[in-house]
C-alpha positions as CSV (number, residue, x, y, z in Angstrom):
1,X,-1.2,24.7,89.3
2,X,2.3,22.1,90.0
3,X,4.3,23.2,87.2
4,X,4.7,19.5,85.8
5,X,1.4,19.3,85.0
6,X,1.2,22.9,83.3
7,X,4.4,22.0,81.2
8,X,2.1,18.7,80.2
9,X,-1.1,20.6,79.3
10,X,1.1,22.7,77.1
11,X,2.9,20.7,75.6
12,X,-0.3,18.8,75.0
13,X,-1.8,21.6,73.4
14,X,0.7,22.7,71.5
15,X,0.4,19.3,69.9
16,X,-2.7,20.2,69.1
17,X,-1.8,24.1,67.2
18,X,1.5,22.6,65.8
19,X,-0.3,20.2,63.9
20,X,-3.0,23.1,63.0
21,X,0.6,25.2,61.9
22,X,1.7,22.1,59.7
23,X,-1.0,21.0,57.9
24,X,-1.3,24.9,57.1
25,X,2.2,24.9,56.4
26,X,2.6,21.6,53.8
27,X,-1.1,22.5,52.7
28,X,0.2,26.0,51.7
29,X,3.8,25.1,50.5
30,X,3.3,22.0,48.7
31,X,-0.4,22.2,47.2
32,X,-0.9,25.6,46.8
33,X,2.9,26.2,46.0
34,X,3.9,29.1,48.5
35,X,6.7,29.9,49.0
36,X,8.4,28.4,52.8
37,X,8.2,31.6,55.1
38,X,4.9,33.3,53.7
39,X,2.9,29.2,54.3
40,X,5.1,29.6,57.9
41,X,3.7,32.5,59.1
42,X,-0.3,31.7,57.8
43,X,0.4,28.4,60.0
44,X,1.7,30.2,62.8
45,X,-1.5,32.3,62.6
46,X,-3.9,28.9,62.6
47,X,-2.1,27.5,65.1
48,X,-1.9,30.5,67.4
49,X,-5.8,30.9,67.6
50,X,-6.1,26.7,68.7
51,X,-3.6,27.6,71.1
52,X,-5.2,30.8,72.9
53,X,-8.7,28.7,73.3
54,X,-6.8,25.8,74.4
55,X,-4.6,27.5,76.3
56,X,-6.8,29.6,78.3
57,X,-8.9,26.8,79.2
58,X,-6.4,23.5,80.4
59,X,-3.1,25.2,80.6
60,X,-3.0,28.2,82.8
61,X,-5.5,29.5,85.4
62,X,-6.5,32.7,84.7
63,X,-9.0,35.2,86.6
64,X,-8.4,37.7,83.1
65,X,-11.0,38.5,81.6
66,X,-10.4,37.9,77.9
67,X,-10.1,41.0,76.7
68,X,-7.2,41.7,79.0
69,X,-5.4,38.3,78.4
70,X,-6.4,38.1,74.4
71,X,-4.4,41.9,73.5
72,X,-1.6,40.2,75.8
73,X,-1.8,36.4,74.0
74,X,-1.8,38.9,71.3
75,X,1.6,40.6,71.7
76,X,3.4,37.4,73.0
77,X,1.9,35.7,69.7
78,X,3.2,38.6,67.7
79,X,6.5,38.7,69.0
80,X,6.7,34.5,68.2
81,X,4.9,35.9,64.8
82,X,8.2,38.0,63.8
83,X,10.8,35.2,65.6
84,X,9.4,32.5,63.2
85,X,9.5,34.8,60.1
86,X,13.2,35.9,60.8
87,X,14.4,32.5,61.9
88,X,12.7,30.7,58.8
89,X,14.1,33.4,56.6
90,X,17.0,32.8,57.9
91,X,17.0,29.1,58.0
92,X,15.8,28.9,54.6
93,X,16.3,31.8,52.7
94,X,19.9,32.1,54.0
95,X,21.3,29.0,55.1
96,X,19.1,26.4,52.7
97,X,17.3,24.0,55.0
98,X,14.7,22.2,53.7
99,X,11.6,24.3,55.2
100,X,10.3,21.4,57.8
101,X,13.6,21.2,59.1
102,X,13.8,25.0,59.4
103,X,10.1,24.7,61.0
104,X,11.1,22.7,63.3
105,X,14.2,24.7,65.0
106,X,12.0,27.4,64.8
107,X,9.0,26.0,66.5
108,X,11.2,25.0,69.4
109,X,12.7,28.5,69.8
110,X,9.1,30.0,70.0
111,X,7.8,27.5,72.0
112,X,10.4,28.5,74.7
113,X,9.6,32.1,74.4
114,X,5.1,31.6,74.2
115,X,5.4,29.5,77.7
116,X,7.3,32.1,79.3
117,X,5.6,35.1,78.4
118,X,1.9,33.5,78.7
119,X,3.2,31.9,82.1
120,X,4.3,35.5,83.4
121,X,2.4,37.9,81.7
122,X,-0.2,37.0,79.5
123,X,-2.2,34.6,82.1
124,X,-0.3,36.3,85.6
125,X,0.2,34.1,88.2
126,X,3.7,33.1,86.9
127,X,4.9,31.6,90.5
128,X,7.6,28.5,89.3
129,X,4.9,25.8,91.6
Protein backbone atom coordinates (compact mmCIF):
# COMPACT_ATOMS: atom_id res chain seq x y z
CA UNK A 1 0.00 0.00 0.00
CA UNK A 2 1.69 3.82 -1.29
CA UNK A 3 2.45 5.09 1.95
CA UNK A 4 0.37 8.47 1.28
CA UNK A 5 -2.52 6.78 1.22
CA UNK A 6 -1.78 4.61 4.51
CA UNK A 7 -0.80 7.95 6.35
CA UNK A 8 -4.48 9.12 5.04
CA UNK A 9 -6.44 6.08 6.26
CA UNK A 10 -4.85 6.64 9.58
CA UNK A 11 -5.06 9.67 10.04
CA UNK A 12 -8.67 9.23 9.01
CA UNK A 13 -9.21 6.76 11.54
CA UNK A 14 -7.69 8.19 14.10
CA UNK A 15 -10.23 10.85 13.57
CA UNK A 16 -12.53 8.47 14.19
CA UNK A 17 -10.93 6.94 18.00
CA UNK A 18 -9.71 10.50 18.96
CA UNK A 19 -13.05 11.65 18.95
CA UNK A 20 -14.17 8.22 20.80
CA UNK A 21 -11.00 9.30 23.42
CA UNK A 22 -12.65 12.90 23.81
CA UNK A 23 -15.94 12.54 24.24
CA UNK A 24 -14.71 9.84 26.94
CA UNK A 25 -12.44 12.26 28.11
CA UNK A 26 -14.90 15.66 28.56
CA UNK A 27 -17.75 13.05 29.28
CA UNK A 28 -15.53 11.69 32.26
CA UNK A 29 -13.88 14.99 33.42
CA UNK A 30 -16.49 17.47 33.14
CA UNK A 31 -19.90 15.38 33.86
CA UNK A 32 -18.88 12.78 35.94
CA UNK A 33 -16.05 15.04 37.60
CA UNK A 34 -12.76 12.82 37.17
CA UNK A 35 -10.11 13.86 37.66
CA UNK A 36 -7.78 14.85 34.01
CA UNK A 37 -5.34 11.75 33.83
CA UNK A 38 -7.65 8.84 35.24
CA UNK A 39 -10.82 10.32 32.22
CA UNK A 40 -7.37 10.27 29.83
CA UNK A 41 -6.50 6.97 30.18
CA UNK A 42 -10.46 5.47 30.06
CA UNK A 43 -10.52 7.53 26.60
CA UNK A 44 -7.38 6.14 25.49
CA UNK A 45 -8.95 2.75 26.20
CA UNK A 46 -12.35 3.64 23.98
CA UNK A 47 -10.52 4.98 21.42
CA UNK A 48 -7.90 2.24 21.19
CA UNK A 49 -10.50 -0.54 20.57
CA UNK A 50 -12.17 1.90 17.34
CA UNK A 51 -8.76 2.08 16.25
CA UNK A 52 -7.67 -1.80 16.20
CA UNK A 53 -11.09 -2.60 14.17
CA UNK A 54 -10.56 0.29 12.07
CA UNK A 55 -7.23 -0.17 11.70
CA UNK A 56 -7.02 -3.66 10.82
CA UNK A 57 -9.52 -3.23 8.15
CA UNK A 58 -8.61 0.24 5.92
CA UNK A 59 -5.22 1.08 7.22
CA UNK A 60 -2.75 -1.63 6.93
CA UNK A 61 -2.75 -4.92 5.02
CA UNK A 62 -2.37 -7.55 7.14
CA UNK A 63 -2.25 -11.58 6.39
CA UNK A 64 -2.22 -11.87 10.73
CA UNK A 65 -4.48 -13.56 11.98
CA UNK A 66 -6.00 -11.65 14.87
CA UNK A 67 -4.78 -13.28 17.50
CA UNK A 68 -1.32 -12.63 16.51
CA UNK A 69 -1.79 -8.86 15.51
CA UNK A 70 -4.47 -8.15 18.54
CA UNK A 71 -1.59 -9.36 21.62
CA UNK A 72 0.74 -7.02 19.35
CA UNK A 73 -1.95 -3.94 18.83
CA UNK A 74 -2.09 -4.87 22.40
CA UNK A 75 1.49 -4.07 23.58
CA UNK A 76 1.96 -1.01 21.09
CA UNK A 77 -1.46 0.28 22.71
CA UNK A 78 -0.05 -0.33 26.12
CA UNK A 79 3.07 1.29 25.62
CA UNK A 80 0.91 4.63 24.13
CA UNK A 81 -1.36 3.59 27.37
CA UNK A 82 1.62 4.44 29.89
CA UNK A 83 3.10 7.51 27.46
CA UNK A 84 -0.33 9.29 27.73
CA UNK A 85 -0.61 8.66 31.56
CA UNK A 86 3.05 10.04 32.25
CA UNK A 87 2.88 12.92 29.69
CA UNK A 88 -0.72 14.02 31.08
CA UNK A 89 0.65 13.70 34.52
CA UNK A 90 3.14 15.58 33.65
CA UNK A 91 1.44 18.13 31.61
CA UNK A 92 -1.15 18.59 34.15
CA UNK A 93 -0.29 17.42 37.34
CA UNK A 94 3.24 19.10 37.03
CA UNK A 95 3.25 21.85 34.72
CA UNK A 96 -0.66 23.04 35.02
CA UNK A 97 -2.10 22.90 31.44
CA UNK A 98 -5.52 22.92 31.16
CA UNK A 99 -6.20 19.00 30.45
CA UNK A 100 -7.33 19.44 26.50
CA UNK A 101 -4.34 21.29 25.95
CA UNK A 102 -2.25 18.61 27.75
CA UNK A 103 -4.49 15.96 25.60
CA UNK A 104 -3.57 17.24 22.78
CA UNK A 105 0.48 17.27 23.01
CA UNK A 106 -0.01 14.02 24.20
CA UNK A 107 -2.16 12.64 21.44
CA UNK A 108 0.33 13.83 18.97
CA UNK A 109 3.34 12.16 20.75
CA UNK A 110 1.39 8.76 20.68
CA UNK A 111 0.15 9.10 17.45
CA UNK A 112 3.82 9.19 16.18
CA UNK A 113 4.79 6.25 18.27
CA UNK A 114 1.09 3.79 17.39
CA UNK A 115 1.88 4.38 13.36
CA UNK A 116 5.26 3.21 13.77
CA UNK A 117 5.05 0.31 15.75
CA UNK A 118 1.62 -1.07 14.01
CA UNK A 119 3.40 -0.17 10.57
CA UNK A 120 6.50 -2.34 11.63
CA UNK A 121 5.40 -4.70 13.94
CA UNK A 122 1.99 -5.05 14.87
CA UNK A 123 0.62 -5.43 11.11
CA UNK A 124 4.39 -6.55 9.40
CA UNK A 125 4.96 -5.45 6.12
CA UNK A 126 6.57 -2.14 7.34
CA UNK A 127 8.41 -1.41 3.71
CA UNK A 128 8.40 2.84 3.60
CA UNK A 129 6.12 2.27 -0.18
Amino acid sequence: MRLRFQLSAFALVGIVATAVHYGLLIGLRQGAGWPAVPAALCGYIGGGLVSYRLSRTHVFETTRAHLDAGWRFAVVAGVGFCLTGLAMHLFVDRLALHYLLAQVVTTGMVMIWSFIAHKFWTFGGGQLT
